[in-house]
C-alpha positions as CSV (number, residue, x, y, z in Angstrom):
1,X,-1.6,-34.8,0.5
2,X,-3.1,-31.8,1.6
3,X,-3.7,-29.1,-1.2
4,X,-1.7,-26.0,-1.5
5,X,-3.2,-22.7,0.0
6,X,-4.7,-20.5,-2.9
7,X,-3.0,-16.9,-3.1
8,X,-5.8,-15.1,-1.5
9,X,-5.5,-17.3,1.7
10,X,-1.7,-15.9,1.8
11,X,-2.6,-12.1,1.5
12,X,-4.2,-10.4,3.7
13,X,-6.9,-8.1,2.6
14,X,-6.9,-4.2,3.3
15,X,-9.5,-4.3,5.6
16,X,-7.6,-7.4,7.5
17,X,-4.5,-5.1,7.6
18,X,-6.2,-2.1,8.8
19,X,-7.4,-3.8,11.8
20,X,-4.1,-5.0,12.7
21,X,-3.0,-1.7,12.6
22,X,-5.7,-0.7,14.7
23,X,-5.1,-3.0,17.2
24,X,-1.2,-2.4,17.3
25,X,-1.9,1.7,17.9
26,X,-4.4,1.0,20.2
27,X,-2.4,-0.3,22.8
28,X,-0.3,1.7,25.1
29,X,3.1,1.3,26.3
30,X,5.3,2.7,28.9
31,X,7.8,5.4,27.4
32,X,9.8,6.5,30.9
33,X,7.2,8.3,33.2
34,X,4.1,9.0,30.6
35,X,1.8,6.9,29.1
36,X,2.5,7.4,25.4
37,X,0.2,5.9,22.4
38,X,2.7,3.2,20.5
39,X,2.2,5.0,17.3
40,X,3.6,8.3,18.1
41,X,6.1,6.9,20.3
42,X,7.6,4.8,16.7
43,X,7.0,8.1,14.7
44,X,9.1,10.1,17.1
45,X,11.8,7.1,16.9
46,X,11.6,7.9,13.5
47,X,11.7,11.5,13.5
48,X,14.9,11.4,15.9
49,X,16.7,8.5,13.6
50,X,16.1,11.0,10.3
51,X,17.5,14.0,12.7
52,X,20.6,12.3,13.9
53,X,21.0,11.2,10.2
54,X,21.1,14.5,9.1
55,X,23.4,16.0,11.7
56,X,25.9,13.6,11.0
57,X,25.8,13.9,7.3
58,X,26.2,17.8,7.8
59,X,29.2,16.6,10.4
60,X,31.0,14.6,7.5
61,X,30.3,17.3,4.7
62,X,32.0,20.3,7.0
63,X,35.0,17.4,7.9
64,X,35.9,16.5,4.5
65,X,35.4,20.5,3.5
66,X,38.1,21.1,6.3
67,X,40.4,17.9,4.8
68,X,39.9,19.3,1.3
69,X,40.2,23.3,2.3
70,X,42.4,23.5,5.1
71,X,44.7,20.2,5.4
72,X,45.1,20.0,1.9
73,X,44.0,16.3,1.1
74,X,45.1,15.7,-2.2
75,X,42.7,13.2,-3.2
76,X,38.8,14.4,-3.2
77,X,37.8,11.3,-5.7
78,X,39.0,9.1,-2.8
79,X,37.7,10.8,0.2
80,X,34.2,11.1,-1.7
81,X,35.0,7.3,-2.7
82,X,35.5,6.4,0.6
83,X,32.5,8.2,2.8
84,X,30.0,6.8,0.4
85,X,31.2,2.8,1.1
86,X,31.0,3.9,4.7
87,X,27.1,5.5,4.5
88,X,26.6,2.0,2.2
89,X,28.0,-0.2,4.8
């Protein structure tokens, strides 16, 4: 029976997790016409995910201001109820 692999086989070290890291950035993909470095192209993923994020969330604050305001929704605990299970799910 073979014996179990000791913790510090499982974990890489730091320096063993920098060089991955290295290696990953260093190579180059195609990002439509340009050649683009991999890590900017995921931290401009990023940046547009967090963008879009925050549009929408300003979107569904100036909707439900206009259902609470203006249509006269006479339930805010629900509405407020309700847009949080949908951001959750």
């Amino acid at each position: 029976m073979a014996a179990a692999p000791r913790l510090r086989e499982l974990i890489p070290s730091p320096r063993q997790l920098v060089s991955r890291r290295q290696r990953h950035c260093s190579s180059v993909t195609r990002c439509s016409s340009l050649q683009v470095p991999c890590c900017l192209r995921c931290r401009l993923q990023a940046y547009t995910y967090v963008a879009v994020w925050i549009a929408l969330s300003g979107a569904v604050i100036m909707y439900n201001k206009y259902l609470l305001a203006y249509r006269g929704f006479p339930y805010p605990i629900t509405l407020t109820m309700w847009c949080v299970c949908m951001r959750l799910g």
